[in-house]
C-alpha positions in Angstrom: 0.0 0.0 0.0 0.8 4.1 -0.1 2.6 5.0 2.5 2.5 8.5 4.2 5.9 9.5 2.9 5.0 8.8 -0.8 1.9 10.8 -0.4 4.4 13.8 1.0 6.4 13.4 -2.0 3.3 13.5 -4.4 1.8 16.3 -3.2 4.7 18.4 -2.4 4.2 21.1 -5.6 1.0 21.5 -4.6 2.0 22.8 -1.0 4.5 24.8 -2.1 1.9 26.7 -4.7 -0.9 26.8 -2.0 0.5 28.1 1.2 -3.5 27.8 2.5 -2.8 23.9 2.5 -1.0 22.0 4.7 -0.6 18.3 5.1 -1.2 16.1 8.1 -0.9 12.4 7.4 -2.5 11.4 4.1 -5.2 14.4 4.7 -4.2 17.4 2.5 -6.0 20.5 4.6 -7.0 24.2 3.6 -6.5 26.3 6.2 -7.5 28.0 9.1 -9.8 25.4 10.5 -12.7 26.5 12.4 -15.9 25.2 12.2 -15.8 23.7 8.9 -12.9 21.0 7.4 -12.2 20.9 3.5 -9.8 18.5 2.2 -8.4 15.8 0.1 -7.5 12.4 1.6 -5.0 10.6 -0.1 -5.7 7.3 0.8 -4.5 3.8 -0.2 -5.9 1.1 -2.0 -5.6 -2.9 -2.7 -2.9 -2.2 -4.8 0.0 -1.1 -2.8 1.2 1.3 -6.0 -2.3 3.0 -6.2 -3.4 6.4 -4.8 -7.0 6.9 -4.1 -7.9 11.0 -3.7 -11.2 12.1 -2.5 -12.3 16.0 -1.5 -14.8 16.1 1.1 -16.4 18.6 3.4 -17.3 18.0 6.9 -18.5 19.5 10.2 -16.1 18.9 13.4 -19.2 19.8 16.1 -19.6 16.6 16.3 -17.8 13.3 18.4 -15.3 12.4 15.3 -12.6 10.3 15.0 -12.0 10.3 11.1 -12.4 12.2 8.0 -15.9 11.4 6.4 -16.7 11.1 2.7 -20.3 11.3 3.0 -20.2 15.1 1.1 -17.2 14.4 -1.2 -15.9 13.0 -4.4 -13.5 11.0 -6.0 -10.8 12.3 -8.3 -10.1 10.8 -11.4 -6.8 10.2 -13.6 -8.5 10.7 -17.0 -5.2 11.2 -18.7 -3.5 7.9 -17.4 -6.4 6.0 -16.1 -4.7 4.8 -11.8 -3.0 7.2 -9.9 0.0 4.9 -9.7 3.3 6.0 -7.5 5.4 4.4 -10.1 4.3 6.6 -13.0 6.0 9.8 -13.2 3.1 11.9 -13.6 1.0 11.2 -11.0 2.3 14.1 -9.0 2.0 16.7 -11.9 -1.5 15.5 -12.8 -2.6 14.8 -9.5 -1.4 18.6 -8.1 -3.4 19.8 -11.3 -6.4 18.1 -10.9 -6.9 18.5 -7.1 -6.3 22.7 -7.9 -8.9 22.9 -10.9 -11.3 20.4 -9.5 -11.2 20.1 -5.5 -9.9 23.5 -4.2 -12.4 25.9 -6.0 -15.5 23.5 -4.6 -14.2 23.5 -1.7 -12.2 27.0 -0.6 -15.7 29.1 -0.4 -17.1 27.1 2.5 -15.6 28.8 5.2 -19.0 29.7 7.4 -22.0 27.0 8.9 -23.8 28.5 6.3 -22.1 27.8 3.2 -21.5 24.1 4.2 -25.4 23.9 4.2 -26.0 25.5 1.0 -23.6 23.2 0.0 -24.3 19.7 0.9 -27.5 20.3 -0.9 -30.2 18.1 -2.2 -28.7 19.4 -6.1 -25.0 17.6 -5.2 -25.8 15.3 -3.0 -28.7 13.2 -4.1 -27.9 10.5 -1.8 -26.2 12.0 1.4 -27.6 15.4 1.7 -27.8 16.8 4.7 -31.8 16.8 5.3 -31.5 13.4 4.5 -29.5 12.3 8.3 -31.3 13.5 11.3 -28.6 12.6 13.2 -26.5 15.0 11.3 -28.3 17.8 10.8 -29.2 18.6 14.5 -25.9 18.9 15.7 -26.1 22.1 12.5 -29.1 23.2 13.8 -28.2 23.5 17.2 -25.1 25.1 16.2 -26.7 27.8 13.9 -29.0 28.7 16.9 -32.3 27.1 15.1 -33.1 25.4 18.4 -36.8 25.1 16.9 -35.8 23.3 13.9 -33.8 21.0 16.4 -36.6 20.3 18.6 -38.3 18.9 15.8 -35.8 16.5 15.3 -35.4 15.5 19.1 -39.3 14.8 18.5 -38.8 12.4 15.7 -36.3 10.9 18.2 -38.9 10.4 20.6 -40.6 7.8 18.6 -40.5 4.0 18.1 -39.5 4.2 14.7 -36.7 6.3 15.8 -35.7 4.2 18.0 -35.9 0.8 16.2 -34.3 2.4 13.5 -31.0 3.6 15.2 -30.8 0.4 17.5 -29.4 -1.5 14.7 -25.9 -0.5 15.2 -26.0 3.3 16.3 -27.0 3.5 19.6 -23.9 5.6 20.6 -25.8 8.0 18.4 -29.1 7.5 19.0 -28.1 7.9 22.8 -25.9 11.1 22.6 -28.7 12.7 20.9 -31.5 11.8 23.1 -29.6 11.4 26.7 -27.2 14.9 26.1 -28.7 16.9 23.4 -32.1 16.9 23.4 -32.6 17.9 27.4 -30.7 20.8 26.8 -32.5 21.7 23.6 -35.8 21.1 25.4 -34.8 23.5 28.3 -33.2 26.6 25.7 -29.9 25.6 27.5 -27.6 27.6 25.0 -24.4 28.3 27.2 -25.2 24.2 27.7 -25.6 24.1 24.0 -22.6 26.1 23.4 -20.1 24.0 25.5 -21.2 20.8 24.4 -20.3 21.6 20.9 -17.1 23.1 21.9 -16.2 20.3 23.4 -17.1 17.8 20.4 -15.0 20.1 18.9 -12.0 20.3 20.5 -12.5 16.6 20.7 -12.6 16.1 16.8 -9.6 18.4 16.6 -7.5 16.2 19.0 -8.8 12.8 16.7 -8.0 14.4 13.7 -4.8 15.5 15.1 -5.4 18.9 13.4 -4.6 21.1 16.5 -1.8 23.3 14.7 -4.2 24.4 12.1 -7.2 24.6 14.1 -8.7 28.4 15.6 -11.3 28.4 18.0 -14.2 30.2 17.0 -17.9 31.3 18.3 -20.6 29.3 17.0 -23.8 31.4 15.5 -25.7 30.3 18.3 -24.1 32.7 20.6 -25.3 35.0 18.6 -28.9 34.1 17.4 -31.6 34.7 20.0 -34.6 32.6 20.7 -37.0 34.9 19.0 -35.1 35.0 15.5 
């Protein structure tokens, strides 16, 4: 397989072009990170002489311990079909593609906001974001839409809730209706607030991305009730 050296090697140029990208393991990152990661994983495959690059988008306000692909894509070697280590190209091509196709999707999602317009319905028909309950409350809760949110705690109230998240996510299921939802049902925001910070930080440690990461406010601390 890839190692993490050969991905360093590969991606080098690319660095040196883009000082808003650094690299932490196989996980090239734009930078700052607050709220929001945007990057290109450079992972391995079956066949130890094959790259495998995907750009993806993820919230970090959330328990995390890896970098998700549910609002991402592959990128593809259309010149020489594998990204294989022992072709000499693959860092050239690979450098241009991930600048023409990955870092123009994904630099403009800085703010809560844009990551929602962006993991729309329209790019993702499959994995959108009104699509996973369980994803989109820790957004609401973090953009200050604590009715929205309630809504969802409600759903989670329900047998079919429950039967459907006992099947292999209960750690979900009970983080959400044990932590989140009482304090959502009593307006808790500081409570809110430091919950998320702490997923946060939390994610940040996992990820190993401390270095690059700056501590920002969420928009809940901001929003009132009434809005």
């Amino acid at each position: 397989m890839t190692t993490v050296a050969q991905v360093r090697e590969v991606v080098q140029s690319l660095l040196q072009r883009n000082p808003d990208l650094a690299l932490v393991g196989r996980l090239v990152v734009i930078k700052p990170v607050h709220h929001i990661l945007r990057g290109i994983y450079i992972d391995r495959s079956l066949d130890p002489q094959i790259f495998t690059p995907t750009w993806a988008v993820m919230f970090l306000f959330e328990p995390t311990e890896s970098f998700s692909y549910n609002w991402g894509g592959r990128l593809y070697n259309r010149a020489h079909g594998a990204w294989d280590v022992a072709n000499p190209a693959t860092s050239t091509v690979m450098c241009d593609i991930i600048e023409k196709e990955a870092l123009p999707l994904l630099r403009p999602i800085q703010a809560i906001d844009d990551f929602i317009r962006f993991t729309s319905k329209d790019r993702f028909k499959d994995t959108y974001l009104d699509l996973y309950e369980e994803r989109k409350i820790f957004v609401d809760v973090a953009r200050g839409d604590l009715n929205a949110a309630r809504s969802i705690c409600a759903y989670f109230a329900t047998d079919h809730a429950k039967k459907r998240y006992m099947g292999g996510m209960e750690e979900e299921y009970d983080r959400i209706t044990k932590t989140l939802c009482p304090l959502i049902a009593a307006g808790d925001r500081p409570g809110l607030v430091q919950l998320l910070q702490d997923w946060e930080a939390n994610s940040i440690q996992q990820l190993k991305l401390q270095k690059l990461w700056e501590s920002t406010a969420f928009p809940i601390e901001f929003r009132s009730e009434q809005e």
